[in-house]
C-alpha positions in Angstrom: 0.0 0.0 0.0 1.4 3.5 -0.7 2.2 5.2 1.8 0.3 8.2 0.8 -3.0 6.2 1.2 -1.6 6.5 5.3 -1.5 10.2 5.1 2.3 10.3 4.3 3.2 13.5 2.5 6.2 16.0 2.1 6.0 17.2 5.7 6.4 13.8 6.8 9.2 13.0 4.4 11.2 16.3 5.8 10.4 14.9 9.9 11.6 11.4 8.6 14.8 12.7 6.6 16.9 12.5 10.1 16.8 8.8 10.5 17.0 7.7 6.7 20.6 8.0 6.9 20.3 4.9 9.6 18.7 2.3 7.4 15.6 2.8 8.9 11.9 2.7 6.7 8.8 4.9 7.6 6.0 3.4 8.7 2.7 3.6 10.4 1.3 2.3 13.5 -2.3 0.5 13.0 -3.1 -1.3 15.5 -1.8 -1.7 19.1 -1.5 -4.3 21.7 -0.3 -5.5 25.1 3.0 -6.9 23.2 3.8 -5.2 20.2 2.5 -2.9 17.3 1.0 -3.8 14.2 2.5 -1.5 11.6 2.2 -0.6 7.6 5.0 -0.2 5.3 5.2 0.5 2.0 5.1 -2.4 1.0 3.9 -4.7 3.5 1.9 -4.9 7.2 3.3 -6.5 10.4 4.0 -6.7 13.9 6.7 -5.0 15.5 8.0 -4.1 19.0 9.5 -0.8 20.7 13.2 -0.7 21.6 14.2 -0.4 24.9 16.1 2.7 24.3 12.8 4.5 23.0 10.8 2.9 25.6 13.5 4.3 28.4 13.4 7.7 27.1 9.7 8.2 27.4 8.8 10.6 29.6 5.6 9.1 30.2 3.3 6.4 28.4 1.5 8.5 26.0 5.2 9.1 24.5 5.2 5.2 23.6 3.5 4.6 20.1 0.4 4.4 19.6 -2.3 4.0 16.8 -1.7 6.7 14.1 2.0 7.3 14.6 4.1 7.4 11.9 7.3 5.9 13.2 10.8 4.8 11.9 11.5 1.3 12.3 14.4 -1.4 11.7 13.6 -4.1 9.1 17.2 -4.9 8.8 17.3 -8.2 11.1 15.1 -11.0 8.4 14.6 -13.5 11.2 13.7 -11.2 13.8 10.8 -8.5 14.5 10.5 -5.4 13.2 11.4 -2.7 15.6 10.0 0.8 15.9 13.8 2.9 16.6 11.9 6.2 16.4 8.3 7.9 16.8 8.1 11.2 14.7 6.9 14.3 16.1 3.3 14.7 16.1 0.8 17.0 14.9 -1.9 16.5 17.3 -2.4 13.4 20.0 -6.2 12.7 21.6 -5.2 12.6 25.4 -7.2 11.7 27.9 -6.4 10.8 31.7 -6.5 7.4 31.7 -9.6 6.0 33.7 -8.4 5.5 37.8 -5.2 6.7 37.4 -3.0 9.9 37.6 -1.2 9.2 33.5 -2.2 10.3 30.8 -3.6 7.8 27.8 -3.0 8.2 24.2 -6.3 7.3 22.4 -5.0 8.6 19.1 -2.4 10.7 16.9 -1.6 12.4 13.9 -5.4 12.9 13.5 -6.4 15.9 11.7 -10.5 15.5 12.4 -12.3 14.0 15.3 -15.9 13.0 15.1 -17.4 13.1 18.2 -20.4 10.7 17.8 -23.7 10.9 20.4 -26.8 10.1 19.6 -30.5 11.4 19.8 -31.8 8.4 22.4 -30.4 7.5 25.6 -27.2 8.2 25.2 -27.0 12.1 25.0 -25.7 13.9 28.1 -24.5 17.4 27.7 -21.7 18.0 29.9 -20.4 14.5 28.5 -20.3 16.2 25.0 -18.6 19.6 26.8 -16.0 17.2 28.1 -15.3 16.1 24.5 -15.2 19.4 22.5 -12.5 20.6 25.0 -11.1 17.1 24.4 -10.4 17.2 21.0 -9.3 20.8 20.8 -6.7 20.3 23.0 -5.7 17.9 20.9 -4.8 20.1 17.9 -7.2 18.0 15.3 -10.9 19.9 14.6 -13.9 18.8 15.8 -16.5 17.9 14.4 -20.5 17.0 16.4 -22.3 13.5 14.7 -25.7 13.2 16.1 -26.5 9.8 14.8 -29.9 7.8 14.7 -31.9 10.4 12.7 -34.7 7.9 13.1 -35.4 8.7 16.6 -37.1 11.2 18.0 -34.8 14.6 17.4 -34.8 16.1 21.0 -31.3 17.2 21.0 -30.9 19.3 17.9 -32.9 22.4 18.4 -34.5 24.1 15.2 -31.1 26.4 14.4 -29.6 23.3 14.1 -27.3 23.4 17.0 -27.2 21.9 20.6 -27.9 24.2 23.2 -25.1 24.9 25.5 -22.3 23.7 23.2 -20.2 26.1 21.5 -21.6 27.1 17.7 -18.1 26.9 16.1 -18.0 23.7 15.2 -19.7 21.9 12.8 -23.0 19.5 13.4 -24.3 16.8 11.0 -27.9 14.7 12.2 -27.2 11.5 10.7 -28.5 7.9 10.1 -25.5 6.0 9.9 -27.3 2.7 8.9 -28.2 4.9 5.4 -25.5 5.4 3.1 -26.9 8.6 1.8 -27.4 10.0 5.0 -23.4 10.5 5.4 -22.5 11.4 2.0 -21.9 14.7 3.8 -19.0 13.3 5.7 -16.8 12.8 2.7 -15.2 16.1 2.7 -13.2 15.5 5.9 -11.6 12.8 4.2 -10.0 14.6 1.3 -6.3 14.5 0.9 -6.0 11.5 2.5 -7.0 12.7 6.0 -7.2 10.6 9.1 -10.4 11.3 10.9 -10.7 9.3 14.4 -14.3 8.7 15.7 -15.0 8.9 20.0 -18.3 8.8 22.1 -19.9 6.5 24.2 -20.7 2.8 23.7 -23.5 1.6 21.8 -23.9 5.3 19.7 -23.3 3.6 16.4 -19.6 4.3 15.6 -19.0 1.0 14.7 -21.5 0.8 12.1 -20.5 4.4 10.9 -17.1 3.3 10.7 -18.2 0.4 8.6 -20.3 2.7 6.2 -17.6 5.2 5.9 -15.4 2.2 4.6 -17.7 0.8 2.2 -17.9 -2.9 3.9 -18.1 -4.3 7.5 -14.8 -4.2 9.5 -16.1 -3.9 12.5 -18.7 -6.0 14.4 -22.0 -4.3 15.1 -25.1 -5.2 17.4 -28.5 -3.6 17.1 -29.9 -1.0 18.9 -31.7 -2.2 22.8 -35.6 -1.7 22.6 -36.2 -0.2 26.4 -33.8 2.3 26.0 -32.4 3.1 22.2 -29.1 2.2 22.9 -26.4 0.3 21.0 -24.3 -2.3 22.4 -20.5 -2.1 23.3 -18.8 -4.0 20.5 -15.4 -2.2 19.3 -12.9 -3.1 21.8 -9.7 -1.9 20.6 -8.3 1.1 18.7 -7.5 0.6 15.2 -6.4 2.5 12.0 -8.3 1.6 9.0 -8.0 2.9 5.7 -10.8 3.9 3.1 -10.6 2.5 -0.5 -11.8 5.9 -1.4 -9.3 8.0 1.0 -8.1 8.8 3.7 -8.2 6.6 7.4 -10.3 6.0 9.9 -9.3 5.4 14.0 -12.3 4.0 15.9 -12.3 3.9 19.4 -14.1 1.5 21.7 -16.6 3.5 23.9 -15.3 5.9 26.3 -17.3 5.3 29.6 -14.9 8.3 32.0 -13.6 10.9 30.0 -11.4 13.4 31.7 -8.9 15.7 29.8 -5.1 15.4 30.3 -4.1 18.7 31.4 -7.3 20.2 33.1 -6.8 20.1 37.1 -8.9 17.6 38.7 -10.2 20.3 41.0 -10.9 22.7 38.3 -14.3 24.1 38.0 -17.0 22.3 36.0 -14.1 19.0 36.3 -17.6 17.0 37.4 -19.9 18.7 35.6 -21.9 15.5 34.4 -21.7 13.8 38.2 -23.1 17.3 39.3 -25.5 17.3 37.0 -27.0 13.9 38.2 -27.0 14.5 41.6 -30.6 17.0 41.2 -32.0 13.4 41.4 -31.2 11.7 44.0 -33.4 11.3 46.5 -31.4 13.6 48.8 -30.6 17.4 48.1 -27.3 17.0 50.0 -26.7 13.0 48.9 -22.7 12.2 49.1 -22.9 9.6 46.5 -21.6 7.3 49.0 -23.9 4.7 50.6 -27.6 6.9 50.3 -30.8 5.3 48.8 -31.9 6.4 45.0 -28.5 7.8 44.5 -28.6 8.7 40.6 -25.0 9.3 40.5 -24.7 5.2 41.8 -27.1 4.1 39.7 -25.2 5.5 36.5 -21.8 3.6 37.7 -24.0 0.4 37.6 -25.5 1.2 34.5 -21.8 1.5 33.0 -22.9 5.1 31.7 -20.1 6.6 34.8 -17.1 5.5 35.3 -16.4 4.1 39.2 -13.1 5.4 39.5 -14.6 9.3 38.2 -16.9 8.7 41.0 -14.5 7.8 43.9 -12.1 10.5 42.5 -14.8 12.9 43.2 -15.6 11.9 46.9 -12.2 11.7 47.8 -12.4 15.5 46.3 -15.5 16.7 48.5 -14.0 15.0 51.6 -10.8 17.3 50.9 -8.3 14.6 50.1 
């Protein structure tokens, strides 16, 4: 596969011309794993690891690779894995904190559009999409709001054709990702070989947009749950795919806790969507600890709130 069809252009080329002098080959990372890396070449796809001197020299473990790096690597050694020497700088990185713990997580890099997927049924919570804007612009790729599942009842589009309370900067499509016709409109953020990655919550149809967008079924797909109009959870792994018609796509499995990298925890509006659960519990001064009808609780066990966001947030309001 060319390596254009990967986003590789002259930019690249110049960041890259530092280590062709060492043998090395450019490459792309597609796919990662507990192990190793599965990377795309020029001329061929396979698995590679990290040296230890680049794993040593990370700072932290969103300096590893990860899906949507383009990377330098040592195909020099026939009976032995491929080896990633070098990760090149990047244009943008989607970073979140990752869930229960103070590091940051690399979802994504080198993306230049993010489609941040929700849906018109159960799924759509408003500080949860806030969370995401900020996410994605702090990133350094340019956002861009899916409301998916047309077919349902539009009450969170309002007649301007905007959500209320998110910025109006950014563009909004109402989509039926199930109808090809319905995201012919998405085609434009592809040209030139742009990588567009695609985040929300579980069961908001990414997977089967993601399959649409490709033009046949990569990834698996349930239907939608009758009580509630919810998808199920099925991607469970990030992975680059590229589009027969151009340009790649990075999908993401659902994101259940979402915090951003470099916002304090403390900082105002840092649990906006627990605060705006609490209204009802049963209690107007419930702790979210062990009360009755706690809605904040009751979201954990749904999966729709991630447990360690919660206990982050009493250890907060008990001032440690």
């Amino acid at each position: 596969m060319p390596l254009e069809a990967l986003g590789w252009n002259a930019r690249w080329q110049e960041k890259f011309e530092a280590h062709g002098g060492e043998g090395l080959v450019p490459a792309r990372v597609v796919a990662e794993h507990r192990s190793h890396y599965r990377i795309a070449t020029e001329e061929t796809e396979l698995s590679a690891g990290a040296t230890g001197r680049l794993r040593n020299t990370a700072g932290q473990r969103s300096d590893f690779p990860g899906v949507g790096d383009f990377v330098a690597v040592d195909l020099s050694e026939r009976d032995s894995p491929a080896t990633i020497e070098a990760v090149l700088p990047r244009t943008s990185a989607l970073i979140r904190k990752a869930s229960g713990k103070p590091d940051p997580q690399l979802l994504a890099a080198n993306i230049d559009v993010v489609f941040i997927v929700t849906s018109m049924g159960g799924d759509f919570n408003l500080p949860r999409m806030k969370r995401y804007c900020a996410l994605v612009q702090q990133s350094g790729a340019a956002p861009v709001i899916l409301v998916n599942k047309s077919d349902l009842e539009n009450n969170v589009v309002g007649s301007a054709g905007e959500i209320d309370g998110l910025g109006h900067d950014m563009p909004l499509h109402v989509i039926s990702a199930r109808v090809r016709e319905s995201i012919q409109v998405l085609e434009q953020y592809f040209t030139g070989n742009r990588t567009v990655a695609l985040i929300g919550s579980s069961g908001v149809g990414k997977s089967t947009l993601t399959n649409q967008l490709l033009g046949h079924d990569a990834q698996a797909t349930q239907e939608v749950r009758d009580y509630d109009g919810r998808g199920r959870h099925t991607t469970t792994s990030r992975q680059l795919l590229v589009r027969s018609q151009g340009g790649a796509i990075i999908d993401t499995p659902g994101l259940r806790g979402l915090e951003t990298w470099d916002a304090p925890e403390a900082s105002e509006g840092a649990f906006d969507d627990i605060e705006g659960l609490a209204p009802q519990c049963r209690f107007h001064n419930c702790r979210h600890d062990t009360e009755p009808d706690c809605a904040v609780r009751s979201a954990v066990a749904r999966g729709d709130l991630d447990a360690a966001r919660l206990s982050d947030y009493i250890k907060q309001a008990r001032g440690h």
